[in-house]
Each structure stands twice: as structure tokens, then as C-alpha cells.
C-alpha positions, 0 to 999 in steps of 0.5 A: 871467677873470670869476667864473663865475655860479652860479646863484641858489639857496636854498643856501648856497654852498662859499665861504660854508661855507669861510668859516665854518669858519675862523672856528670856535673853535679847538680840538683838533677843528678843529684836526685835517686831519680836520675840514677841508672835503674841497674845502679840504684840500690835503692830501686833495686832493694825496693818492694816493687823490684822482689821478682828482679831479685829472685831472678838475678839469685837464681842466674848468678848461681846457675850461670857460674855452674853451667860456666863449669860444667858442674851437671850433678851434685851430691847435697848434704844437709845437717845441722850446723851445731854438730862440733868436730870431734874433740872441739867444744860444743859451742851452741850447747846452752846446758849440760846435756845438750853439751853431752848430746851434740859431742856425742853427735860430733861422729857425725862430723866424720861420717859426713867428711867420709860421705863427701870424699866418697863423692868427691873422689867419684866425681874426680874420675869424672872430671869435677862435673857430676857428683859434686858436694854442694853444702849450705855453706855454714858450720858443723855439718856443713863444714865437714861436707865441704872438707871432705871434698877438700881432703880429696882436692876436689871443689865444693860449693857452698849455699849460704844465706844471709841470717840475723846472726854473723855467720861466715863461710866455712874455710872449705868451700871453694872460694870461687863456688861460693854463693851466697843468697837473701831468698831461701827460695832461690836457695832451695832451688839451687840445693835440688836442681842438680841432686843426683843424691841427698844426704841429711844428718842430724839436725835442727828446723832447717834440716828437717825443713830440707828433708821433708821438702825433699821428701815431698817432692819425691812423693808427689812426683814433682822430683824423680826418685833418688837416694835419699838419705838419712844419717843416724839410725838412733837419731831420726827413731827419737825424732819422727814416727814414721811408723805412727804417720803411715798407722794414722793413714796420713802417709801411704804404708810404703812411703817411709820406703823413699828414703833409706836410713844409715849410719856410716859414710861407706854404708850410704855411698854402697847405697848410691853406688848402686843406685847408679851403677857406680865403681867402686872407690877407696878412701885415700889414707 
């Protein structure tokens, strides 16, 4: 990203300062934490006293590089990070069936890659400004949204966040949209402040976490109604029973209809497509 441009004024810059305090003699008193410039403090900055400072800056960086790009919509997608590209290994499987069973998911894989060139190549005839695939950034699911896109040659952004585990960006995002977070938080935020359509694939916690926050927030009002969709039909039956919480009265009868369940790429973009009056797009060989 190209440094922001400050506007020309009279006083001296905090890069300027920056500098000039490390060139300060050395001496008990510079040497102290106290000393430091407070926006050059690591260690004041990172402090239990300074988490709003931080949840703050988490959602500007983000939002100021978007709205620096223009990017006014996306199209999200959530999934599990464990779903193997066709004909790869499952390489989070811990036994023989969940071997058998994320393989078999490994399709999938494709129809999120499908997913995200149908949206892709929407947002292409609109100038890379609405209808971009933003992912979490990771493997699996992830990857194959943010590859599609790349299929196409359009952008993606990807959300990623710092976990216990080593995780890296998936070699598809575009490097430039590339974000990465310590706040689930500010994260979700970014995930839904621009949703025109969310689309959730099979998937562990996070991915039902995604949903029914989702989900929630479309039922109370505090989202407008958009395409929600579920991926695999087969899948989401064995995983909730929607039917059971509406027969228990703890949702209302019609709530399962916020959402709309699908199996393939081109049956959840018809779905968006007129949801929102959109043309019709081909994918490209």
C-alpha cells in the first residue's frame, strides 16, 4: 500500500520526532520506558490499560485501506480451514474416518473456488468495488475463496488472526488486502460491515460461531436481511436441527427461512443474483 499523504502542514511530523528521540544522548533518562514517545512504546501500547487504543487502531487500518480503494461490498465466505483440496491429503484428519470424511468434503473446496469467480467476476464489471470475496485468510475453505477470485484476476482480502498455532496467509489473497488481527472482535466487524452476502461451508467452531452471530443479527433486526447462505444440504441436517429448535419454541416457525441452503456454487449465486437484480455471469473455462 502506498503511504498515506499527510497533509502539508507547518508541524513537525511523529516520524520526524521518532527519529529524533533515537539520536538522543544516551543517558540514565532516555534510557527509561518513561521516556519513550507513548506511540513508540511497545510496551505502553500492548499494556492492559491502552486495549481500547488497540481495538481502535484494528478497526482503522482495515477500514482506511478500503475505503482508500474504494471497496464499498463483499461477498464473505466462512468454512472450515481442514477441508483438503481435491486430491490432497487430509492433513488435519486424526484418524481413518475423519480421513474418509473431510476428503469426501474436499468438493466443497470447489464449489467455494466456483462461488468466489461468480463473484468475482460480478464485482469485475463493477470496477473491483462491490461484491469482493473477503475470507479469514487461512487454509482450506479460505484458500479456495480467495483462489477463485485469483482464477479470475480479481482482488480478495483476507482476515486473518493471530492463533497458538503457526498459521500463514494463504498464497491467494491479495497481498496488499491483507490484514491481520489479535481482536476477534474488530475482526468480525470488518467480516459483516460490508456483507452484501454470506456464504458458510462446512466447517468446525469458528464456522458455526460465523453463522449463528450472523444469523443473530439478521433475527434481531440489528442487520438488514441478506443472502445467507448454507453449503451442503447433507451436511448442516447431521449437524442442527433447526426443525427440533422451532418445534421447542425457542426460535420462531419461520426463522429457519433467514437462511437458504445449497450445494453448488451456481445454485447459491442464482441465489444472490436475485436477490439483488444482478446479470447473469458465465465462468470462464
Amino acid at each position: 500500500m502506498a503511504p498515506r499523504r499527510r497533509n502539508k502542514t507547518p508541524l513537525r511530523t511523529s516520524k520526524q520526532d521518532i527519529a529524533a528521540a533515537k539520536r538522543a544522548p544516551q543517558t540514565p533518562q532516555t534510557a527509561s520506558s518513561a521516556y519513550r514517545l507513548a506511540y513508540a512504546d511497545d510496551e505502553f501500547l500492548t499494556s492492559d490499560d491502552t486495549r481500547g487504543v488497540r481495538f481502535q487502531l484494528e478497526y482503522l487500518k482495515p477500514e482506511f485501506s478500503l475505503r482508500e480503494r474504494g471497496i464499498r461490498s463483499t461477498v464473505v465466505l466462512f468454512g472450515g480451514a481442514r477441508i483438503p483440496e481435491p486430491g490432497k491429503a487430509a492433513w488435519a484428519a486424526r484418524n481413518d474416518k475423519q480421513q474418509r470424511n473431510l476428503e469426501r468434503a474436499s468438493k466443497y473446496y470447489d464449489e467455494a473456488r466456483s462461488f468466489a469467480q461468480y463473484a468475482s467476476l460480478t464485482s469485475e464489471a463493477l470496477g473491483f468495488r462491490d461484491y469482493v470475496v473477503v475470507t479469514g485468510g487461512g487454509p482450506g475453505v479460505m484458500e479456495a475463496g480467495n483462489r477463485g477470485a485469483n482464477d479470475v484476476g480479481a482482488p480478495s482480502i483476507g482476515f486473518n488472526i493471530v492463533l497458538p498455532h503457526e498459521q500463514a496467509p494463504n498464497a491467494y489473497v491479495s497481498p496488499e488486502l491483507c490484514f491481520n488481527f489479535h481482536y476477534f472482535a474488530t475482526r468480525k466487524i470488518h467480516f459483516l460491515l460490508r456483507a452484501k452476502v454470506v456464504a458458510i461451508f462446512p466447517g468446525g467452531f469458528g464456522t458455526l460461531d460465523e453463522f449463528f452471530e450472523t444469523l443473530t443479527l439478521i433475527q434481531t433486526g440489528r442487520m438488514e436481511r441478506i443472502p445467507l447462505l448454507l453449503f451442503g444440504m447433507e451436511f448442516w441436517r447431521k449437524v442442527i436441527n433447526f426443525e427440533a429448535l422451532a418445534d421447542a419454541g425457542t426460535i420462531s416457525p419461520d426463522d429457519p427461512d433467514l437462511f437458504t441452503v445449497v450445494d453448488t456454487a451456481e445454485e447459491g449465486w442464482d441465489v444472490v443474483r436475485r436477490h439483488y437484480n444482478l446479470p447473469e455471469v458465465e465462468l470462464r473455462g
